[in-house]
C-alpha positions, -999 to +999 in steps of 0.1 A: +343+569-645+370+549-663+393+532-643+412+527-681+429+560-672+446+553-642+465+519-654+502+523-646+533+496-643+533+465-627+536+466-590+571+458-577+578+418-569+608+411-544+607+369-554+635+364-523+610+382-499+612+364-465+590+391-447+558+374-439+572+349-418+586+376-394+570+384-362+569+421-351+585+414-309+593+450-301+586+486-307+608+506-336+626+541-328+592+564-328+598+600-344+568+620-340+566+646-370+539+664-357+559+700-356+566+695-391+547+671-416+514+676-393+515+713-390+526+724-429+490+703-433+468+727-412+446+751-424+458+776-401+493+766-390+504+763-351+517+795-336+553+794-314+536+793-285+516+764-295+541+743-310+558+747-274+530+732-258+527+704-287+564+700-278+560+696-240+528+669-251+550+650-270+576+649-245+552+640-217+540+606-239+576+596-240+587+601-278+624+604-281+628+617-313+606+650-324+611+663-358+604+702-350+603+722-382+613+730-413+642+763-404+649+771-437+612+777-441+597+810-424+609+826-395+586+813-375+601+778-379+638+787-370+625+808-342+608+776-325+642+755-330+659+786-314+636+785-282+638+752-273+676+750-274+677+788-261+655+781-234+663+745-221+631+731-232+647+695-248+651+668-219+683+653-220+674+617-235+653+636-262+669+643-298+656+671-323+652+665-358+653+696-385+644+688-421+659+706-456+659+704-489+690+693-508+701+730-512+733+748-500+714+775-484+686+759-467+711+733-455+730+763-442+703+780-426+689+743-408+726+737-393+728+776-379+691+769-363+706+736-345+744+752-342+744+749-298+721+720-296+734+690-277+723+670-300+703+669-334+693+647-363+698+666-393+673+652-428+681+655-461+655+649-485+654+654-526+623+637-551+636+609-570+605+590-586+602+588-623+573+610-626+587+642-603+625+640-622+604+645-655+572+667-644+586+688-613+628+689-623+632+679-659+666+662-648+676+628-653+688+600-631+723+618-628+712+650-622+690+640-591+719+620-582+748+643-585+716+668-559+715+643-533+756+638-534+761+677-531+736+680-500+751+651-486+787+668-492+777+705-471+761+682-444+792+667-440+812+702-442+789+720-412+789+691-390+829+693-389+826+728-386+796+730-356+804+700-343+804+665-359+796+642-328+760+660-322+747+658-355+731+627-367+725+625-406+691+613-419+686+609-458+654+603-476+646+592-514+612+613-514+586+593-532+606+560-527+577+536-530+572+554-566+610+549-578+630+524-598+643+500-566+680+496-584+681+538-585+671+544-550+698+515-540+723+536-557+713+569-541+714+561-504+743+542-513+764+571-525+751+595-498+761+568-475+799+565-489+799+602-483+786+603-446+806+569-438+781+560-407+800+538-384+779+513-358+789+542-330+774+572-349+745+554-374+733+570-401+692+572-410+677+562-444+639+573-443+618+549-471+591+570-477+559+556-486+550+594-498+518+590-517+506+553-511+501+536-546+501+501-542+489+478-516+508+472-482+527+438-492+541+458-519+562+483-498+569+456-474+586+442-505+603+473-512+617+475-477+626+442-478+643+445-510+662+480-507+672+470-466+690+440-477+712+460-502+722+489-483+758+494-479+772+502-437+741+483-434+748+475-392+757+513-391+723+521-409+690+528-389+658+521-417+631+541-411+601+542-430+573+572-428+541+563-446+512+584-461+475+566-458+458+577-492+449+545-495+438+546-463+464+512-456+494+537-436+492+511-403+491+481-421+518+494-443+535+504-417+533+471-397+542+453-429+576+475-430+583+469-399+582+428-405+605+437-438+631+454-419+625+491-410+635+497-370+624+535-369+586+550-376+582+590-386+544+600-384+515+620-365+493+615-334+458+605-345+470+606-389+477+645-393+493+656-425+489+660-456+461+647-478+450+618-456+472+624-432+503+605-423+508+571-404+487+570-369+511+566-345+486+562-316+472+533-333+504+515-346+517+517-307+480+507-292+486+480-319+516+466-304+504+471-270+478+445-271+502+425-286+517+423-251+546+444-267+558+479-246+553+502-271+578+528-248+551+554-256+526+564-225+486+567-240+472+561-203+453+595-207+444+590-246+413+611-240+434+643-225+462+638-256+431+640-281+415+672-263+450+686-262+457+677-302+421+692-311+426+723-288+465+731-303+455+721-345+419+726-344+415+690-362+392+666-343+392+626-336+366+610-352+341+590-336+351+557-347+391+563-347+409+533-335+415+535-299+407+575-296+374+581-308+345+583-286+325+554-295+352+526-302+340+513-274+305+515-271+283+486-283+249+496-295+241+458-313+221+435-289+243+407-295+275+426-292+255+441-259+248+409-245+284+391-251+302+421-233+284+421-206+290+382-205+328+393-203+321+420-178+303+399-149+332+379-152+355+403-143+350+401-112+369+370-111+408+371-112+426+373-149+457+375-158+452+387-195+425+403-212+397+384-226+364+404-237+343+399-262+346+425-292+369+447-270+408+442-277+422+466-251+410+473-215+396+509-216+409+520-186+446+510-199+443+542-222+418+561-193+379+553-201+357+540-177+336+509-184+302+530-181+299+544-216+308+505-231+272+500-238+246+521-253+205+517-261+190+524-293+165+506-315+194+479-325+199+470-289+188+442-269+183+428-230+217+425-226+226+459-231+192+476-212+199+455-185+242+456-181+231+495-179+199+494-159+221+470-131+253+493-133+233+524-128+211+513-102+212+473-090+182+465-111+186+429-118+151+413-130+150+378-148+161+369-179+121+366-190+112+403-177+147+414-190+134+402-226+101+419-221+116+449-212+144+447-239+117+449-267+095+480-251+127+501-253+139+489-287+099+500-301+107+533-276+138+538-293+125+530-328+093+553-328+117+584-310+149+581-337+171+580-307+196+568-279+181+562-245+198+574-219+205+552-186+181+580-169+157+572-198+158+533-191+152+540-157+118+561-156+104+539-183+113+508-165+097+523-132+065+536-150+061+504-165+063+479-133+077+491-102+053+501-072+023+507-093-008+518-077-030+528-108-058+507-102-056+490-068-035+503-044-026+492-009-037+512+022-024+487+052-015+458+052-007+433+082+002+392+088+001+368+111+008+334+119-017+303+123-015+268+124-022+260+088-003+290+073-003+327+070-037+349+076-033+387+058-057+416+064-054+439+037-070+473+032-071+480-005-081+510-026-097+495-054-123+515-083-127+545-057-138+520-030-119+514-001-118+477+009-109+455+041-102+421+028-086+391+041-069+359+027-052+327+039-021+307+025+011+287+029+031+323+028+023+357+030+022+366-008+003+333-016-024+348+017-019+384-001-032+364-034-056+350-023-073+383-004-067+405-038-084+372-061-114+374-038-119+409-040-116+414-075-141+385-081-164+400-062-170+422-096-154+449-111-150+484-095-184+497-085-199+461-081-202+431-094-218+429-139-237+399-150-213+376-172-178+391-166-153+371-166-135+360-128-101+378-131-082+348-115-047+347-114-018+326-097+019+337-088+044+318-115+076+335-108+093+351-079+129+365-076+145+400-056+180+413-053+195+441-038+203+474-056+230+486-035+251+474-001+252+491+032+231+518+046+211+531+016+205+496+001+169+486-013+153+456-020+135+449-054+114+418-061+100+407-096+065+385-094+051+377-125+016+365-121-005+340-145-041+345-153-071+323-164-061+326-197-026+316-192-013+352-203+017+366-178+020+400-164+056+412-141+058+432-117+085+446-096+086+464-062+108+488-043+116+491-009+141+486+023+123+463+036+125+429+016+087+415+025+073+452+019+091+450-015+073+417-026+039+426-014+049+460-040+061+437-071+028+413-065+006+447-063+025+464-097+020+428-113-019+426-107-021+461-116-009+456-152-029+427-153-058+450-148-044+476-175-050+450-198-086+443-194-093+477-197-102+485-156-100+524-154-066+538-135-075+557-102-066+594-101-033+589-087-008+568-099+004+557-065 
């Protein structure tokens, strides 16, 4: 590779530029070019019937301003001009645009497609740049000039003959960005003295940013720049449509937009050619949570993507601004744990939006919260345990939630892959709830004495079943003390010389509910100490809050007993 080859002329440099101190307060004219730019780019172009329902999309979001075809083109793209007009499809506060080439002919052909319309913006375009005048025309600066003047001449002879207050001229310097800034001054300049816009009927002068060469402060400079020199300039509309090979076409866009331009052509979601044209979804999202009405409706984004896909066969990728399917979904613990930070507190009242890593509500553009967070190996507690409580009301401490956290990040790890909230679930409920491996409950009764609490317990414990008792301040301190005695009494099948007393105390206790009303279940967390100070949790399930701590303190001495190696009883529970 040598970058040697591709050295080329200074960038232009507007030294009056005022642009960057400008603050973007509304939304520009949008003019979806969808049915035009966006469709010449498919593999397999849209059908009629298609491009009707594209038409009726647009529509529906709220554009105002469709550019629909190319007429002069095929018959397939007069014959969709003809049906909308022929068939009352345009609403009344909604303005066709038809595009042409500065040629007598296929201006003639554009203005017979849009000849009963009730109103249309008509576009004249010719290449001006340097590089296309000597490669593509082998004209000079006068010859492409004397092109544009003649087009703008027959647009000005059919509009007097079909109808001159419906027509509304458009005129764009193709390759702009790529052209001498005096020479493209001069150009729209003498179309304009042709078309003499008045502030009644404006006239539009497209900037095109057609292949992007230069970074985005540049054009911004070039809008700047050619904006300020325009002549008619409060009876001239500037609009600027942007290309993203540089992969810049928003922030170009948004830089125009500061410089000057009041109109934006482009595509839903980038279509057209090479890399596509400017986003149009994103630049309005954009302004949206800027607290700015972008006057375009993306309340169902995820509806207007399927429909896109379905009608051009070209997808949304994954991480699209906005659109794609995970730009909202946080696998990263700390990212995990900071949104769900930002969600508990949504419960409280807010007046604007304020969420960690997340600039737009998703159900402003018609997600749900539920796919926000997602486990694989990079996750953390946070994440687990915002699913684990959204699913199904499992709450545990922070200390269990850590505990947890790292057995699904080593699940995740070893298996290559996502865990699902079903996934979380089972392995959380294997792990610690209700577990009856090793010693399991039969019956179980309290009462009441004078110093405390007596329990009777019957417990199923190495294939021997067991009537014990125990005494304490509360019933699980009573249940502890009844399981303590009967495990010291030895290990299953009797008591070995030398082994070790398996004593343990209760540290932590905690419960909440999963759900409210009539199907609602308790669940308590115990994590128990033993001799050797190492801590083993446990939770339990049930409707019944005391039956539910007796569960977790049962699940918890049971994983104790995992760990020192005392075999698990034919069932698990």
């Amino acid at each position: 590779m040598s970058p040697r080859k591709y050295a080329g002329e200074p960038d232009f440099r507007y030294a009056g530029r005022t642009w960057p101190d400008n603050v973007i307060t509304e939304a520009p004219i949008w003019c979806s070019t969808d049915l035009r730019d966006g469709n010449q780019a498919l593999q397999v172009p849209m059908n009629t019937e298609q491009k009707l329902a594209f038409f009726e999309l647009l529509t529906g979001i709220g554009f105002k301003e469709i550019e629909v075809a190319f007429p002069s083109a095929s018959e397939t793209e007069y014959e969709l001009v003809r049906r909308l007009i022929e068939e009352d499809r345009i609403p009344e506060d909604v303005t066709i645009e038809v595009f042409t080439q500065a040629r007598d002919h296929l201006i003639d052909r554009t203005f017979e497609s849009v000849k009963d319309a009730r109103r249309a913006i008509v576009h004249l375009y010719n290449s001006t740049c340097p590089l296309h005048r000597e490669v593509v025309f082998g004209m000079d600066r006068e010859e492409i000039k004397a092109i544009a003047v003649k087009g703008a001449r027959r647009f000005k002879e059919l509009a007097e003959r079909y109808g001159p207050e419906k027509y509304f001229f458009e005129y764009s310097p193709e390759t702009f960005n790529a052209t001498e800034m005096d020479y493209v001054i001069e150009l729209c300049n003498v179309v304009l003295d042709v078309w003499q816009p008045t502030p009644e009927h404006k006239a539009i002068i497209n900037l095109p940013e057609t292949v992007q060469l230069a970074t985005p402060n540049v054009y911004a400079d070039q809008i700047q720049y050619v904006s300020e020199r325009l002549n008619y300039r409060d009876s001239v509309i500037v609009s600027v449509h942007v290309h993203n090979d540089r992969g810049t076409g928003v922030a170009a866009t948004e830089l125009a937009l500061m410089a000057g331009a009041q109109r934006v052509e482009g595509t839903l979601f980038g279509n057209g050619e090479r890399t596509g044209n400017v986003d149009l979804v994103t630049l309005a999202l954009n302004l949206y949570t800027k607290g700015i009405d972008p006057g375009l409706d993306f309340s169902r984004l995820d509806e207007i993507a399927e429909a896109c896909e379905r009608l051009t066969g070209m997808g949304v990728p994954p991480r699209y601004p906005y659109s794609g399917e995970l730009v909202f979904t946080a696998f990263s613990g700390s990212h995990q744990d900071a949104i769900k930070k930002g969600m508990d507190r949504l419960e409280q009242p807010y007046e604007r939006w304020r969420m960690p890593y997340l600039i737009i509500d998703p159900k402003d553009i018609g997600r749900s919260y539920e796919a926000i967070i997602r486990v694989n190996s990079q996750s953390g507690k946070g994440g687990v345990f915002y699913l684990l409580n959204t699913h199904y009301g499992i709450e545990p401490p922070r200390a269990l939630q850590q505990e947890f956290g790292d057995r699904c990040t080593r699940v995740s790890d070893r298996g290559s892959k996502e865990l699902a909230p079903a996934e979380l679930y089972s392995l959380f409920e294997q792990e610690y709830v209700n577990r009856g491996d090793r010693l399991r409950l039969a019956c179980y009764t309290e009462s009441r004495e004078e110093d405390g609490v007596r329990v009777e317990a019957e417990i199923e414990y190495g294939g021997v079943r067991s009537l014990v008792e125990g005494r304490g301040n509360g019933p699980l301190d009573a249940l502890r003390g009844a399981l303590a005695g009967l495990l010291n009494n030895g290990s299953p099948g009797g008591e070995e010389p030398g082994a070790s007393p398996l004593v343990f105390d209760i540290a932590t206790y905690s419960q909440n509910a999963t759900r409210v009303g009539s199907d609602a279940k308790a669940v308590s967390y115990i994590r128990i100490v033993d001799a050797s100070g190492c801590g083993f949790w446990g939770a339990g399930m049930d409707t019944h809050i005391g039956q539910s701590s007796v569960k977790a303190l049962l699940s918890a001495v049971n994983r104790m007993l995992a760990e020192v190696s005392v075999p698990a009883a034919e069932s698990n529970r």
